[in-house]
VMD Tcl script that draws the C-alpha trace (Angstrom):
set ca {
  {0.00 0.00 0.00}
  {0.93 3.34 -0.91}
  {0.85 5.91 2.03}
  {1.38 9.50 1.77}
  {3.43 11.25 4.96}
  {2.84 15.01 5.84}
  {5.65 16.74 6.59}
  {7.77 19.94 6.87}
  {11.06 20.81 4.92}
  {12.66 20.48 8.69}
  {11.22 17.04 9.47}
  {12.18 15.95 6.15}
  {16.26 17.04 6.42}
  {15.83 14.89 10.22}
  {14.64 12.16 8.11}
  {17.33 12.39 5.30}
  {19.84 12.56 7.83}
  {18.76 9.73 10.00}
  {17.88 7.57 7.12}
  {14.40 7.06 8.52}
  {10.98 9.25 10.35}
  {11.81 8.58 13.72}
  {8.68 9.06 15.14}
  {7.29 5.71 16.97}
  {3.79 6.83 15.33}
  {3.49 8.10 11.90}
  {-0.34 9.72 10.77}
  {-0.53 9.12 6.85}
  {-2.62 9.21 4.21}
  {-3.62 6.54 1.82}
  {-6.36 5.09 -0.68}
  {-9.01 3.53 2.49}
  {-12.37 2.39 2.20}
  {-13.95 5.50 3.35}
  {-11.56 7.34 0.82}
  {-13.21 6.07 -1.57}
  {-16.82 6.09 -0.88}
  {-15.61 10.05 0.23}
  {-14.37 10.60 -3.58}
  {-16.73 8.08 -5.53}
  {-14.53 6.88 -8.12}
  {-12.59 3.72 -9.14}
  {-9.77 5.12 -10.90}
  {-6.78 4.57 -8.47}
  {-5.05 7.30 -9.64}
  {-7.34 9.70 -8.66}
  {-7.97 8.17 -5.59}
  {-3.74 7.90 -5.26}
  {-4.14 11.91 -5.95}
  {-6.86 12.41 -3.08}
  {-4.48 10.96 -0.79}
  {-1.93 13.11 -1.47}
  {-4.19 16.06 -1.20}
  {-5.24 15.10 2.01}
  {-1.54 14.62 3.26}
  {-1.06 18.44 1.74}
  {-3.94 19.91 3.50}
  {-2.17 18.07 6.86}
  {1.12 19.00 5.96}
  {-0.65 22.86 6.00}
  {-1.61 21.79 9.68}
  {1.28 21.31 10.50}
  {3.19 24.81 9.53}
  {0.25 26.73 11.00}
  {1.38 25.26 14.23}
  {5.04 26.25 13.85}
  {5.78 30.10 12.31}
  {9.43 29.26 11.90}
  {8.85 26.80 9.53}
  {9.80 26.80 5.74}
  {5.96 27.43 4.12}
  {6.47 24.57 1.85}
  {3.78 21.68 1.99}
  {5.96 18.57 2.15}
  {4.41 14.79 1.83}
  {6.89 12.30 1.39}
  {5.33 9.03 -0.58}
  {6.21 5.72 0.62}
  {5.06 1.74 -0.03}
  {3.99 -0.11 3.42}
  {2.92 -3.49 3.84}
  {-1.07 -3.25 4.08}
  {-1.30 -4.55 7.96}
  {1.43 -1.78 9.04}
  {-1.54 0.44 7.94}
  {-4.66 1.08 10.05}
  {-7.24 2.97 10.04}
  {-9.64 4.45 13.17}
  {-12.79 3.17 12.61}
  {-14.13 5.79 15.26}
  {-13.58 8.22 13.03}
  {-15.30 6.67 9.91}
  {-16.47 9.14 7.73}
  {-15.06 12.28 9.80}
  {-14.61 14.64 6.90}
  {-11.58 14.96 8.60}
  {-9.65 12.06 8.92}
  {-10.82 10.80 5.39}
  {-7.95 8.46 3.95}
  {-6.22 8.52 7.42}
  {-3.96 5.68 8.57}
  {-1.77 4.74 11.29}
  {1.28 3.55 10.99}
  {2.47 2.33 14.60}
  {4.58 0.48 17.21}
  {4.79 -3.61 15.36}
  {2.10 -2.88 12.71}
  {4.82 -0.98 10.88}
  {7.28 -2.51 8.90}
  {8.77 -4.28 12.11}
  {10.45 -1.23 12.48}
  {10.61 2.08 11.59}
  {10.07 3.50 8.28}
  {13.03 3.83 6.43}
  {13.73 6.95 3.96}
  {14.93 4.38 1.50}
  {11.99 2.97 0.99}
  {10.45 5.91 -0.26}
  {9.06 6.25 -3.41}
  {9.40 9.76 -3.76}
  {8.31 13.20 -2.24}
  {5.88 15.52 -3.20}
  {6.50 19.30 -2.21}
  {5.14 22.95 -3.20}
  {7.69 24.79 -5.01}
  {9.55 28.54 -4.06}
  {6.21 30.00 -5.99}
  {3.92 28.82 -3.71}
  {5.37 29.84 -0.55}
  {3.44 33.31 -0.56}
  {0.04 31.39 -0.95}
  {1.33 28.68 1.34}
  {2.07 31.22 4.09}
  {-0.80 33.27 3.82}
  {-2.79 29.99 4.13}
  {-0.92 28.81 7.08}
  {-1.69 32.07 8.83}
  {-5.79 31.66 7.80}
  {-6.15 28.11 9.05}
  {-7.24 28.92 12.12}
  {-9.91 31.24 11.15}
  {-11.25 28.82 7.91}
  {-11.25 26.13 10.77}
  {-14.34 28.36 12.87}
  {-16.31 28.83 9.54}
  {-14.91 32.43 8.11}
  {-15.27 32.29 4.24}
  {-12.40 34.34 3.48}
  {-10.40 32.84 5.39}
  {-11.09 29.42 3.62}
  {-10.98 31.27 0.08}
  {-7.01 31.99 1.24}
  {-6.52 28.47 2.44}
  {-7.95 26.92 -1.21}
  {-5.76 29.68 -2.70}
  {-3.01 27.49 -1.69}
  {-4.65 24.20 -2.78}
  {-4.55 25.44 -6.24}
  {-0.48 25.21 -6.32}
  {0.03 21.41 -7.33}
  {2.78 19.43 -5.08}
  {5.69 18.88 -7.57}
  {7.54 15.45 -7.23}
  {11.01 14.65 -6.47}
  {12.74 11.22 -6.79}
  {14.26 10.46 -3.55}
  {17.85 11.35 -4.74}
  {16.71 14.90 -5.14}
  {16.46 15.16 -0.72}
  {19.50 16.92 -0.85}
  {18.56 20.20 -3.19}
  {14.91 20.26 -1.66}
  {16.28 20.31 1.92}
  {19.09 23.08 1.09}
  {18.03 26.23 2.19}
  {16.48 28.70 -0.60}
  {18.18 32.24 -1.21}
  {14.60 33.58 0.90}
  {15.80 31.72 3.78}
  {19.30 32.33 4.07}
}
mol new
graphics top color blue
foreach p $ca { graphics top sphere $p radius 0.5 }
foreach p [lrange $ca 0 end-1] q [lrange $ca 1 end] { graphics top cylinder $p $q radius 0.2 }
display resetview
């Protein structure tokens, strides 16, 4: 099974340098049951692309928490056995937590999940980072029902994830000219 990991660029570089996420938990995104009745199609690409979405839209989550974070959505794609993935069935169809998996403690891979294994990682590019940001910053406010403030965070839904093969770590992780 394909599962799609949110992350930062920061959590990403820990990754790359310790060869693997390090986390004894890991939420993740993949192609579930309630995915699918959620998107109402069969073609497995699509429903590959509305996991990845959803991993973006968490990977969002994740920079509105932290302001010193790079505003780059970061989801890093990797192949799992299907039993290291579960999902909550608590949360069923939750329109939040659609396509959510767990990938935990023995479940996962009898061990943890290794960087190379990855199958590649999907992340917004230096043009996105103004939408990206201003999204981050609206979250909040989109979250307790304020149109505009969900019109900013779609604005950055509209900047496609580009993909990088696993070699590529290195040059995504390296700190832009903005940064420096």
């Amino acid at each position: 099974m394909r599962v799609y990991v949110p992350l930062t660029l920061s959590a990403l570089a820990r990754a790359h340098e310790g060869g693997e996420l390090g986390a004894a938990s890991v939420t993740a995104y993949a192609v579930t049951p309630a995915l699918r009745e959620w998107y109402v199609s069969d073609d497995i690409e699509e429903l590959e692309y509305a996991a990845l979405s959803r991993a973006a839209a968490a990977s969002l989550r994740l920079l509105a928490v932290d302001p010193a974070e790079a505003r780059r959505r970061v989801v890093l794609a990797i192949d799992v056995a299907d039993s290291a993935a579960r999902t909550d069935p608590d949360h069923g169809m939750d329109p939040d937590s659609v396509g959510e998996v767990r990938l935990a403690g023995p479940l996962r891979l009898a061990g943890p999940l290794r960087l190379a294994k990855a199958a590649a990682v999907h992340a917004d590019g230096e043009e996105a980072v103004k939408d990206v940001t201003a999204a981050a910053e609206a979250l909040g406010a989109a979250d307790q029902g304020d149109a505009d403030a969900r019109f900013v965070v779609d604005g950055a839904e509209d900047h496609e994830l580009l993909w990088f093969a696993t070699q590529e770590i290195p040059y995504l992780i390296a700190p832009t000219a903005e940064e420096r």
